[in-house]
C-alpha positions as CSV (number, residue, x, y, z in Angstrom):
1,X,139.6,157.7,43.2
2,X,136.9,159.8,45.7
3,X,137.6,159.6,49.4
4,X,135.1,157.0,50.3
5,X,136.4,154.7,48.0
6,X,139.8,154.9,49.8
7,X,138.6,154.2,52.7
8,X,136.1,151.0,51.6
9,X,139.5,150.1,50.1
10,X,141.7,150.8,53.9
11,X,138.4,149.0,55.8
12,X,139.0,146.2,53.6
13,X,142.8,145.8,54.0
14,X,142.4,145.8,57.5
15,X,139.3,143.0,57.4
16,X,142.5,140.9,55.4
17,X,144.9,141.7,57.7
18,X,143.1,140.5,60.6
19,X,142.0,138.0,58.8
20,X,145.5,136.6,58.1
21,X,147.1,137.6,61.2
22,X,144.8,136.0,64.3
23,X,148.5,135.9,66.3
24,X,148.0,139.4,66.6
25,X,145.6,139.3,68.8
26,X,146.0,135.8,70.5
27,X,146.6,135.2,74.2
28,X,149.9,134.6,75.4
29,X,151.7,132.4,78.0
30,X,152.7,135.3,80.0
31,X,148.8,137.0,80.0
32,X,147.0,133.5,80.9
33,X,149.5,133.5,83.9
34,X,149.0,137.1,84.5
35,X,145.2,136.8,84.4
36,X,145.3,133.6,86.5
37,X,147.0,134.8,89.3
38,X,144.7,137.7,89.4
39,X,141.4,136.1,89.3
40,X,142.0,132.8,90.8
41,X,140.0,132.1,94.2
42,X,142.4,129.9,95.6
43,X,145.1,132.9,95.8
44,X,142.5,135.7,97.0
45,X,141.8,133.0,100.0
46,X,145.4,132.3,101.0
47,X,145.1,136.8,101.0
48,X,142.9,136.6,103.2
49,X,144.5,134.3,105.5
50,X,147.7,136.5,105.2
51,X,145.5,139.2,106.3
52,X,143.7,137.0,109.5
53,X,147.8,136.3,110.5
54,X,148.3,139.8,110.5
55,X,145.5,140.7,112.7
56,X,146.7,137.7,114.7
57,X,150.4,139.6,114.7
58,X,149.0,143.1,115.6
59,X,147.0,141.8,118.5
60,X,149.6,140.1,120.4
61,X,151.9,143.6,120.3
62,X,148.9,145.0,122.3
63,X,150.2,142.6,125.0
64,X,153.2,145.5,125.1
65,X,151.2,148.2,125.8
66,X,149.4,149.4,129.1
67,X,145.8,148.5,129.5
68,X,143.3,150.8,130.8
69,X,139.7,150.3,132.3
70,X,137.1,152.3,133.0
71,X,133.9,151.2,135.7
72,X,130.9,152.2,137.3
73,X,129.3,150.3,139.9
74,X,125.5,151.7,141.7
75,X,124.0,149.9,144.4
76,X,120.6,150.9,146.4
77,X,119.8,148.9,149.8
78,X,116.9,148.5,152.2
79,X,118.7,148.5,155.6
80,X,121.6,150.7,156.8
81,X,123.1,148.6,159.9
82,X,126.1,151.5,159.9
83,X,126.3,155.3,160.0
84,X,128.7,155.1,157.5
85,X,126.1,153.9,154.8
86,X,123.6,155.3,152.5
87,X,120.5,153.7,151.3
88,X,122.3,155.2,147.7
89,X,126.1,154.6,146.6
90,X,128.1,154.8,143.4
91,X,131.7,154.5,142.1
92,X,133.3,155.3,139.1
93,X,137.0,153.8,138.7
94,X,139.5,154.4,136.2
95,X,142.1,152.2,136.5
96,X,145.9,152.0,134.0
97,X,147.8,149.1,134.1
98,X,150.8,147.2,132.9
99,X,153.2,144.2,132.8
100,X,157.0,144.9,133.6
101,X,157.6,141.3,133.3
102,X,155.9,138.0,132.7
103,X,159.0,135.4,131.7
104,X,159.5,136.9,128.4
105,X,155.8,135.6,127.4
106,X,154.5,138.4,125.5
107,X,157.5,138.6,123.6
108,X,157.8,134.7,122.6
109,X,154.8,134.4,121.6
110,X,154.3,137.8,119.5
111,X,157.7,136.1,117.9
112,X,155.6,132.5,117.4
113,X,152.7,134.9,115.7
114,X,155.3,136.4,113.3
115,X,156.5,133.2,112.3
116,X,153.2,132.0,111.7
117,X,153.0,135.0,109.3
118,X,156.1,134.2,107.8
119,X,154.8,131.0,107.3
120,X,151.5,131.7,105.0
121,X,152.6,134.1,103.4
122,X,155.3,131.3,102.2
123,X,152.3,128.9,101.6
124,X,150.5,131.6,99.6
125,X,153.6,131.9,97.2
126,X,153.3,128.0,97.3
127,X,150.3,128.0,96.0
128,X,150.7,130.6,93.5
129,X,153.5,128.7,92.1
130,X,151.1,125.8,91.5
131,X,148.3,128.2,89.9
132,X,151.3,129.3,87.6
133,X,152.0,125.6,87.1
134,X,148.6,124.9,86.5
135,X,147.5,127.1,83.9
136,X,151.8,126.4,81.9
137,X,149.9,123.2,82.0
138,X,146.1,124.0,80.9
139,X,147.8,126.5,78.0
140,X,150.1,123.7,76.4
141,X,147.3,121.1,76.8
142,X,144.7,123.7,74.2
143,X,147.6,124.0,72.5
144,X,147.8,120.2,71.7
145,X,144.5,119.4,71.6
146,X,144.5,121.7,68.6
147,X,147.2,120.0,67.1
148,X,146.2,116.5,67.1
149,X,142.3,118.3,65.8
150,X,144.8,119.2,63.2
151,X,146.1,115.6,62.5
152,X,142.6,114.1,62.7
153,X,141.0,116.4,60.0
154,X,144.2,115.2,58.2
155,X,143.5,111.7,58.7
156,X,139.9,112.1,57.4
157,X,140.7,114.0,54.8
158,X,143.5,111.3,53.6
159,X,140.8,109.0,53.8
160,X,138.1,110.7,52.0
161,X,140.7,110.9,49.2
162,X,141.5,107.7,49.5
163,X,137.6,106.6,49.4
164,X,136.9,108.7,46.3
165,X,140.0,106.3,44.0
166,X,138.8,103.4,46.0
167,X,135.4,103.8,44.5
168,X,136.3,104.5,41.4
169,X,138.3,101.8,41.1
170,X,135.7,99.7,42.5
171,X,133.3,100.9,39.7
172,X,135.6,99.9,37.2
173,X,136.2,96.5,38.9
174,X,139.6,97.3,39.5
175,X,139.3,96.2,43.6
176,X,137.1,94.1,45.5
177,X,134.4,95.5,47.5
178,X,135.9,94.3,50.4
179,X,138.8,96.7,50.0
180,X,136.1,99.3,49.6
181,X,134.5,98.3,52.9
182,X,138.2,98.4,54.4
183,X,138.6,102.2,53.2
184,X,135.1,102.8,54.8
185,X,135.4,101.7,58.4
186,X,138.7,103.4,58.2
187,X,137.0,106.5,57.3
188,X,134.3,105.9,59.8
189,X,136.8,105.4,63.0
190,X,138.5,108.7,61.9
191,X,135.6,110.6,61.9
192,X,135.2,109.2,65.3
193,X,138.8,110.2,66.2
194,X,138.0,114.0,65.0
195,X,135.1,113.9,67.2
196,X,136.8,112.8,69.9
197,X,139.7,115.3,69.1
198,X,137.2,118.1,69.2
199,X,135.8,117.2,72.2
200,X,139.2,117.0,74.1
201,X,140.0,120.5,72.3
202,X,136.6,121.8,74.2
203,X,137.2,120.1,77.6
204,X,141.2,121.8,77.5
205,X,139.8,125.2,76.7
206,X,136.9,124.7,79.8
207,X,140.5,123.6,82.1
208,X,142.5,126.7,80.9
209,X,139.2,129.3,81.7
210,X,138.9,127.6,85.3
211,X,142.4,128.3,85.7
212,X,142.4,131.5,84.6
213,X,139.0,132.9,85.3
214,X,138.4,134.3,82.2
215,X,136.4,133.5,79.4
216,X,137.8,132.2,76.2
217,X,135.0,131.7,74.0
218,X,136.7,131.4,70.2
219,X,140.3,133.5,71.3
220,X,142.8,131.9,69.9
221,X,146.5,131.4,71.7
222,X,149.5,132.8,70.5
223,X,152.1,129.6,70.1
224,X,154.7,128.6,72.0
225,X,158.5,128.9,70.4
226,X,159.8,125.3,69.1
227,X,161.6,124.7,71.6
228,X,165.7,124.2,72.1
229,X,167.2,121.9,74.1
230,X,168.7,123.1,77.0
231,X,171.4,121.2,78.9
232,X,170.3,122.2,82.8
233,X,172.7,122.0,85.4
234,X,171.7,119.7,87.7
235,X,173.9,121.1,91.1
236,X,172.8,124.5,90.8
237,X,169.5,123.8,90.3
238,X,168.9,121.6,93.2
239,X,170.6,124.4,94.7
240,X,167.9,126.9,93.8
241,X,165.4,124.3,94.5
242,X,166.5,124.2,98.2
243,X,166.7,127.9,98.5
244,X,163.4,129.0,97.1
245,X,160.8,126.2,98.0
246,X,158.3,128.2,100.0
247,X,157.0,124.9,100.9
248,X,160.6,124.3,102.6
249,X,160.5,127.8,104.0
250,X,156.8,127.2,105.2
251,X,157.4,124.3,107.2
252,X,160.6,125.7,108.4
253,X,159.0,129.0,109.8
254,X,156.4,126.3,111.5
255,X,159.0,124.5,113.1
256,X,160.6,128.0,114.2
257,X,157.1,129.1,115.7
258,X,156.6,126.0,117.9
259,X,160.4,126.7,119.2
260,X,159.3,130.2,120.1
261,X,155.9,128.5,121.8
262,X,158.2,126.2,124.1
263,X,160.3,129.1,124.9
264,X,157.2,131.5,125.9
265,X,156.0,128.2,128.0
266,X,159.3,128.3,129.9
267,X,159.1,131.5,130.6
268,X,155.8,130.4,133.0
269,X,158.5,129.0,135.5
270,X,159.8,133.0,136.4
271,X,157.9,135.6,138.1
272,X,155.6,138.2,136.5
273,X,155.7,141.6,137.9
274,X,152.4,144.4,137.1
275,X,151.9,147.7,138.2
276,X,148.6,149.4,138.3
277,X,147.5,152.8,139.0
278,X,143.3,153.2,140.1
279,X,141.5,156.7,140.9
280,X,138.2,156.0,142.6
281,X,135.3,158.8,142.6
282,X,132.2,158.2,145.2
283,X,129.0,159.2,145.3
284,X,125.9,158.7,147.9
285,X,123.2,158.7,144.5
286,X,123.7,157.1,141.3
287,X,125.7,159.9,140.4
288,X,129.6,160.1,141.6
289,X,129.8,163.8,143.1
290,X,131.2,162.6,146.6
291,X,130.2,161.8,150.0
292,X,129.0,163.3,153.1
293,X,131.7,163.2,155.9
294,X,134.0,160.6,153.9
295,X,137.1,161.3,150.9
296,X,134.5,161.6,148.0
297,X,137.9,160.1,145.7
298,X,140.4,158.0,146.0
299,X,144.1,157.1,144.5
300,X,146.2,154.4,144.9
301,X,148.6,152.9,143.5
302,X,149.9,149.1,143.3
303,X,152.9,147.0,142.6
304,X,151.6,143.0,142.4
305,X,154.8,140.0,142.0
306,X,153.5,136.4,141.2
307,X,155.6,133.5,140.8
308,X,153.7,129.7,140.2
309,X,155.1,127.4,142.8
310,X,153.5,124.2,141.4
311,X,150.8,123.9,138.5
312,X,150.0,120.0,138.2
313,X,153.1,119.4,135.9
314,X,151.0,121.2,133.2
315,X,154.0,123.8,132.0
316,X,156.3,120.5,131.9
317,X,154.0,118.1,129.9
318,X,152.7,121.3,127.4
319,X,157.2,121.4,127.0
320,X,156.8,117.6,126.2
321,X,154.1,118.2,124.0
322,X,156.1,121.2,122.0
323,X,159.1,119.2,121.5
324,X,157.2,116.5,119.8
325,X,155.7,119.1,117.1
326,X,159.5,119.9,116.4
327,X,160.4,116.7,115.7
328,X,157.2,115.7,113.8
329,X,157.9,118.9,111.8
330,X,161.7,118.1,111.3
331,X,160.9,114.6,110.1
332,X,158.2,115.9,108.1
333,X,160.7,118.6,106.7
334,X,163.4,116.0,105.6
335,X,160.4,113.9,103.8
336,X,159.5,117.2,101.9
337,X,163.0,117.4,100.7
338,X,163.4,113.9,99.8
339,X,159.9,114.2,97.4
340,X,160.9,117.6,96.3
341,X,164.4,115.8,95.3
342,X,161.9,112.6,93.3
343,X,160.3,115.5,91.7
344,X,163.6,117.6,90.4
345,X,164.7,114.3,88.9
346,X,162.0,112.7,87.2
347,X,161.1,116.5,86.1
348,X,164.7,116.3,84.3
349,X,164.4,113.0,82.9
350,X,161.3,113.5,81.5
351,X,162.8,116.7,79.8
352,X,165.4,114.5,78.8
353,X,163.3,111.8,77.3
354,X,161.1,113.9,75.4
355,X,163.8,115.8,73.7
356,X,165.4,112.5,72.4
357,X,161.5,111.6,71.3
358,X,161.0,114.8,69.4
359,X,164.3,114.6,67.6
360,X,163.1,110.7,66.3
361,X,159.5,111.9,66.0
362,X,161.3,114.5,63.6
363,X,162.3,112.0,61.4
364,X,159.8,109.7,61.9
365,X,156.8,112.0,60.4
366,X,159.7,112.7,57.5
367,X,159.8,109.4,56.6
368,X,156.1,108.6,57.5
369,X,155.2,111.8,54.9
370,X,157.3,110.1,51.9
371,X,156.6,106.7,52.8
372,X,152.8,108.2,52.2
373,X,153.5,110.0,48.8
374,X,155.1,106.8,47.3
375,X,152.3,104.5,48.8
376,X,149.5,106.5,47.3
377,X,151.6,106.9,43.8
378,X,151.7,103.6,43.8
379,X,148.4,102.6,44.6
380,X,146.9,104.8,41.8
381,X,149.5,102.9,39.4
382,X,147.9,99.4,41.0
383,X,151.2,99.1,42.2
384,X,149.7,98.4,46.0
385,X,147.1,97.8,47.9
386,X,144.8,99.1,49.6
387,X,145.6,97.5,52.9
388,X,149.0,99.2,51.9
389,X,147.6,102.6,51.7
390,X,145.6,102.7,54.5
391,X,148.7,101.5,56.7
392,X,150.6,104.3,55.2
393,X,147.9,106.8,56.5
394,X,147.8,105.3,59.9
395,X,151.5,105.4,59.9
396,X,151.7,109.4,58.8
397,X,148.9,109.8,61.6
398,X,150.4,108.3,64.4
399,X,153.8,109.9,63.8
400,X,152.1,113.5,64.0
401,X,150.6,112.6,67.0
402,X,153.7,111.6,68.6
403,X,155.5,114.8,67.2
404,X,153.4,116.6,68.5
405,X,153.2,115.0,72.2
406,X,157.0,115.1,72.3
407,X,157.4,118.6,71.3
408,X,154.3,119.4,74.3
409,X,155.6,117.2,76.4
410,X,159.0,119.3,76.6
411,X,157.2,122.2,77.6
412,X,155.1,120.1,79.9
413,X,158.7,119.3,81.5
414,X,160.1,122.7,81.6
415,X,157.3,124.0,83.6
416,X,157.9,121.3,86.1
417,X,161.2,122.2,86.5
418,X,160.3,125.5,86.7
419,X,157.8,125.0,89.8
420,X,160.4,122.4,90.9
421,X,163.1,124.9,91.7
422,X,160.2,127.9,92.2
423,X,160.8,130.0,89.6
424,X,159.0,132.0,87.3
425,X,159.5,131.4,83.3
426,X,157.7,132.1,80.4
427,X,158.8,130.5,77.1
C-alpha cells in the first residue's frame, strides 16, 4: 500500500468519524451561556452605567480636595476722576481654597454615590442572571423543538406505512375507500404537523442566536444529561435565595443611599467653615508687571463661617420628602420578597410536577410503542381496523410528545430555580 493511498484511506476515516460523531463538535450549555453573556447588549449597557456611577463616585471625592482658581481681569477707561487711576489696569489672581467643614455634606453624599454604585452593579448581576436564564431557556427550547421534529417525521412516516397496506388492501377490496380517505387526511394533518414542527425548530434557533449573539446556522447542540431527580431542600434554599438576590441587594443599597441623602440634608442645619488663600498681581497695561507708586501684588488670606438661620422650611420638607423614599423602598422591598418567595415555590412545584410526569410519560410511550406493534400486527391479519390503527399512531405520537415536554420541562424548572436562588448551574 503507497503512501497516498494511506492517507485517502486516514482522510476518509476522519470524513466517517465526523460523520458519526456531530457531538463532537456541538455547542454546549455552558458555551451558549458563555457566549451570551459576552455578546449580549443588554449587559454591555448595564457596563456602561457601572462605569457612569463610577464617574459619579470619583467626582464627588473631588469635593475633599482644595480647589484652585486662576483669573485675569483687563479694563481700559475714558476718564480718570482719581490720581490713583490709569486709563490701563490689569490683575491676575490665583486663588486656593478649601472646606474644613460643611455638616458632614461632602462625606454623606460621596457615601449616597457609593451606594448607588453598589447598587447597579447589583442590577447588572441581576440582569446577567436573567441573560443566563434566558438563553438555559432558548437552549432547552431548540432542544425540543428538535425532538417533537423527531416525533412528527415519526408520525408521517407511520402513516405513509400505514397508507401503502391501506391501499393495497383497498386494491384488493379488502377496506372501504372511506378508510382509505381516513388514512389520507391523517397523513395530510401530519404533514402539516412536521411543517409546523419545523417551523417552531427555526423560530427556537432565531430566539437562542438573539440571546447569544452568535450565529447558529446548521451547528448542532450537544444534549443535555437525562436528568435525575433531585430532592432540593426547601429551607436552605430560600436561604440562599435571600442572601444572593441582587435584586434584594439592589433595592436595599437604594434604600441605604436615600438614608445617606437625609443625613447629608441634616447636615445643612450646622455651620460650614472655608479657608482661602488669594495672591493678586497688578499691572497699569494689559500686562501684570506692577504699578507706579502702589503694591504692584498682593496676599491675603481668609477664614469665612456660614451658618443658615432660616431657609423657607426647604431642608425640613426635602427631610419629609427622603423619608418617604425609605418607606416606599421598604414597602417595595418586602413586595420583592414576597414575589421572589411565589417564584421559589411554583419554581419547585413545577420541578416537582414534571418529574412525576416524566416518570408516567416513561411508561406511557412503553405501553403506547407495544400497544402500536400489536395494533398494526393485527391490522395486517384483518384483525382491526383502520380507525384502530390510526388511534394507535395518534396514541404513540402524543405520548412522545409529552415525554419529551416532561423531560424539558424539568430542565425548564431547574433553571428557574437556579435564577430563583441566583446561582450559576450548568447541567
Amino acid at each position: 500500500m503507497t503512501g497516498k493511498e494511506v492517507k485517502y484511506i486516514y482522510l476518509i476515516f476522519l470524513a466517517m468519524l465526523l460523520l458519526l460523531s456531530p457531538s463532537l463538535y456541538a455547542l454546549t450549555l455552558d458555551e451558549a451561556v458563555k457566549t451570551a453573556l459576552e455578546n449580549n447588549h443588554r449587559i454591555k449597557e448595564q457596563e456602561a452605567l457601572v462605569g457612569a456611577e463610577e464617574g459619579r463616585v470619583a467626582s464627588k471625592k473631588s469635593a475633599f480636595l482644595p480647589g484652585a482658581t486662576l483669573s485675569y481681569s483687563f479694563m481700559r477707561q475714558d476718564n480718570v476722576i482719581s490720581p490713583f487711576q490709569t486709563r490701563e489696569s490689569s490683575v491676575l489672581s490665583a486663588e486656593l481654597t478649601y472646606n474644613l467643614f460643611n455638616g458632614l455634606r461632602d462625606r454623606r453624599a460621596l457615601q449616597a454615590e457609593e451606594a448607588r454604585l453598589d447598587a447597579s452593579r447589583y442590577q447588572k448581576k441581576a440582569v446577567e442572571a436573567d441573560i443566563i436564564l434566558e438563553t438555559k431557556r432558548a437552549y432547552i427550547e431548540v432542544l425540543r423543538a428538535e425532538k417533537n421534529l423527531g416525533v412528527a417525521r415519526e408520525a408521517v412516516g407511520l402513516l405513509q406505512r400505514q397508507m401503502r397496506d391501506a391501499g393495497l388492501y383497498y386494491r384488493e377490496g379488502l377496506i372501504a375507500k372511506n378508510d382509505l380517505l381516513k388514512v389520507e387526511v391523517e397523513l395530510a394533518s401530519a404533514k402539516q404537523d412536521l411543517i409546523r414542527a419545523k417551523g417552531n425548530l427555526r423560530v427556537a434557533r432565531r430566539r437562542l442566536e438573539r440571546t447569544t449573539g452568535k450565529k447558529l446556522a446548521d451547528e448542532a447542540l450537544d444534549e443535555i444529561a437525562r436528568p435525575s431527580f433531585v430532592s432540593y431542600k426547601e429551607t436552605r434554599l430560600r436561604e440562599m435565595m435571600l442572601k444572593n438576590r441582587s435584586e434584594l441587594k439592589y433595592l436595599r443599597a437604594l434604600r441605604q443611599a436615600r438614608m445617606y441623602g437625609m443625613e447629608g440634608i441634616r447636615g445643612g442645619y450646622l455651620p460650614s467653615l472655608d479657608v482661602s488663600l488669594t495672591h493678586d498681581r497688578y499691572g497699569e497695561s494689559y500686562l501684570p508687571d506692577g504699578r507706579d507708586g502702589l503694591p504692584g501684588t498682593q496676599t491675603r488670606a481668609m477664614v469665612v463661617a456660614r451658618w443658615n438661620i432660616f431657609d423657607g422650611l426647604r431642608k425640613s420638607n426635602d427631610i419629609k420628602a427622603e423619608k418617604a423614599e425609605i418607606r416606599a423602598l421598604k414597602e417595595r422591598l418586602m413586595d420583592m420578597e414576597d414575589e421572589l418567595s411565589l417564584q421559589f415555590r411554583t419554581a419547585l412545584e413545577n420541578y416537582r410536577v414534571a418529574g412525576e410526569r416524566l416518570g408516567v410519560s416513561k411508561k406511557a410511550v412503553e405501553q403506547a410503542d407495544e400497544n402500536y406493534r400489536i395494533t398494526e400486527n393485527r391490522f395486517r391479519q384483518r384483525m382491526a381496523t383502520t380507525t384502530d390503527l390510526l388511534d394507535a399512531r395518534f396514541l404513540l405520537t402524543r405520548a412522545r410528545i409529552e415525554h419529551n415536554n416532561a423531560r424539558y420541562d424539568i430542565y425548564l424548572s431547574m433553571a428557574e430555580i437556579d435564577r430563583v436562588v441566583e446561582r450559576r448551574e450548568v447541567y
